[in-house]
C-alpha positions in Angstrom: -100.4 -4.9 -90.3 -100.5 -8.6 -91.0 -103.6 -10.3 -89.1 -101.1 -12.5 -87.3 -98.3 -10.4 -86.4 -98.8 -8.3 -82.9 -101.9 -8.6 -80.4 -105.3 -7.0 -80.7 -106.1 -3.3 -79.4 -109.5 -1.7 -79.5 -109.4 2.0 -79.0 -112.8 3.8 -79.3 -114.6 0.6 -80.1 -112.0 0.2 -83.2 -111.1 -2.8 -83.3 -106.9 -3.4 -85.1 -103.7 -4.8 -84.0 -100.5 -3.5 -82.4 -96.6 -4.5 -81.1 -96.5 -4.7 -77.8 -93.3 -3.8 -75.8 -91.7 -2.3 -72.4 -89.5 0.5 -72.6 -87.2 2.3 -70.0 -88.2 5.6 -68.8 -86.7 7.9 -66.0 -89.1 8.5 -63.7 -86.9 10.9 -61.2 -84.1 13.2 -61.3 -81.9 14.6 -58.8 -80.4 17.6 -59.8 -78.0 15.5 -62.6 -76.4 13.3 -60.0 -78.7 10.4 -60.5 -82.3 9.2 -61.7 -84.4 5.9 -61.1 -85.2 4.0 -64.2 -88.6 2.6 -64.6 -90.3 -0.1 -67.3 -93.1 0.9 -69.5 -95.7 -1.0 -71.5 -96.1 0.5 -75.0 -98.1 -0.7 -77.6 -97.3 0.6 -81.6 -100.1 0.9 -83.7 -100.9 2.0 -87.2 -101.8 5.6 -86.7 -104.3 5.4 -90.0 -106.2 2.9 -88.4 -107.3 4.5 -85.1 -108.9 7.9 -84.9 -109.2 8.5 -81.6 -105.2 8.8 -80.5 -105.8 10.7 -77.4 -104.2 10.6 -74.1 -106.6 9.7 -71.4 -108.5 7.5 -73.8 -109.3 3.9 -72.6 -107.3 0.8 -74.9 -107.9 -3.0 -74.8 -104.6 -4.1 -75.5 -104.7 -8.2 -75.5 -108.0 -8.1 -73.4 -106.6 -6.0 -70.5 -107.7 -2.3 -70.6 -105.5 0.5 -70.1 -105.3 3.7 -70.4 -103.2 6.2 -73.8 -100.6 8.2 -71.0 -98.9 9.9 -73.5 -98.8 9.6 -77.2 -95.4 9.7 -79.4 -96.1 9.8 -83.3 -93.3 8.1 -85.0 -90.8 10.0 -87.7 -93.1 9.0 -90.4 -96.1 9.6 -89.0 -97.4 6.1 -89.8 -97.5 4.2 -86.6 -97.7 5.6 -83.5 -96.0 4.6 -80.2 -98.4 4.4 -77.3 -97.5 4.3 -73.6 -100.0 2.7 -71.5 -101.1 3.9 -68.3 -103.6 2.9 -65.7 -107.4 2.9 -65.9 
């Protein structure tokens, strides 16, 4: 990634850069007849670049520190898309 495209994320004291974004996600069902949609925060990253990809592990993402809640490795395997969860 370009040094000025994206924020900077540290992740196991690796320091890169990653997109940040908010995505939708249902967070409850009912049976089919209806669900409550929820934002997000996501953060995709060069998968290369980071080797500690693991959920539960802490991330500086812009200079607030999160949480990996679930990883999803993109078709290519090249960047991966990170949702963020609390601390």
């Amino acid at each position: 990634m370009a040094l000025d495209f994206g924020v900077p994320v540290t992740i196991g004291g690796t320091p890169g850069r990653g997109i940040v974004d908010e995505n939708d996600t249902v967070v409850v069902t009912n049976n089919g007849r209806g669900e409550v949609i929820s934002g997000v925060h996501t953060v995709q990253v060069q998968t290369s670049a980071f080797p500690t990809l693991a959920n539960g592990t802490a991330i500086i993402v812009d200079g607030v520190t999160y949480s990996i809640a679930r990883k999803l490795t993109e078709s290519d395997t090249g960047f991966t898309k990170l949702v963020l969860g609390s601390v």
